[in-house]
ZAMARGU-4260 file (C-alpha; in steps of 0.2 Angstrom, whole numbers, plus 5000, padded with zeros to 4 digits):
<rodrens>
0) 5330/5492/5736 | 5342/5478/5733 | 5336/5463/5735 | 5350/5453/5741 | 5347/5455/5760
5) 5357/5450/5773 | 5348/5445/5790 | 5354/5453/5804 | 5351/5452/5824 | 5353/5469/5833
10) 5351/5477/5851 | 5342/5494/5851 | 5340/5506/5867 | 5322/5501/5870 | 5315/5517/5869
15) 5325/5519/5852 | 5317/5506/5848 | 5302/5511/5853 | 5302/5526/5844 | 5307/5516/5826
20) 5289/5508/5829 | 5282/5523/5830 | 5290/5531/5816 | 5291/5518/5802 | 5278/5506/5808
25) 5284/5488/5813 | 5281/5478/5795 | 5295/5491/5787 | 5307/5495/5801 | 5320/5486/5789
30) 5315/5498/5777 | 5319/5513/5789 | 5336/5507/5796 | 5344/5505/5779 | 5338/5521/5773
35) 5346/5528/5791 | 5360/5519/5788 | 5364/5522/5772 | 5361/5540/5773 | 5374/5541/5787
40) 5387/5531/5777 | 5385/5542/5763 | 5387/5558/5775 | 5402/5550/5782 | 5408/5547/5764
45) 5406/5567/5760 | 5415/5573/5776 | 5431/5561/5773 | 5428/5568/5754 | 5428/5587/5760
50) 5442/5580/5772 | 5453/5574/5760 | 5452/5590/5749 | 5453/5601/5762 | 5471/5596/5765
55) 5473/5595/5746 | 5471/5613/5744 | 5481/5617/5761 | 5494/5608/5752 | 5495/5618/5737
60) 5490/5636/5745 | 5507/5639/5742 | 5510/5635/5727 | 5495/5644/5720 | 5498/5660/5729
65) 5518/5660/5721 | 5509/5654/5703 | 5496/5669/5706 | 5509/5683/5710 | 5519/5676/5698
70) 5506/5679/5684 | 5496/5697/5694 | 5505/5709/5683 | 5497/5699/5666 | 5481/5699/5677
75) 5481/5717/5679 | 5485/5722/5661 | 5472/5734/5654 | 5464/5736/5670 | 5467/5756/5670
80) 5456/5757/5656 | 5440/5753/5666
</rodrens>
């Protein structure tokens, strides 16, 4: 873990709360929230990733479909051998 830290005041549901207690133990809740958090920052970094590329290939569907058809009778070459 890095070990510059940043101190931070935060207001937590109070059965949330409860329930980080419970699960990480009250000496390492700092421990467990940046953990949480940075596992949900990176998550939201993959889906705008996958996001982002999504649209990429929407973009150039079109162009690789024309580039396939253009190039399917090379493709097939030999294939009535098999």
């Amino acid at each position: 873990m890095n070990t510059d830290t940043v101190r931070l005041n935060i207001t937590l549901p109070k059965e949330l709360a409860q329930a980080l207690n419970k699960l990480s133990g009250p000496r390492k809740r700092s421990r467990f929230i940046s953990e949480a958090i940075r596992q949900r920052i990176e998550q939201r970094q993959k889906e705008e990733l996958d996001k982002i590329l999504e649209e990429g290939y929407r973009a150039i569907g079109g162009e690789s479909l024309a580039l396939a058809k253009e190039f399917e009778a090379v493709d097939l070459e030999g294939w009535d051998e098999y």
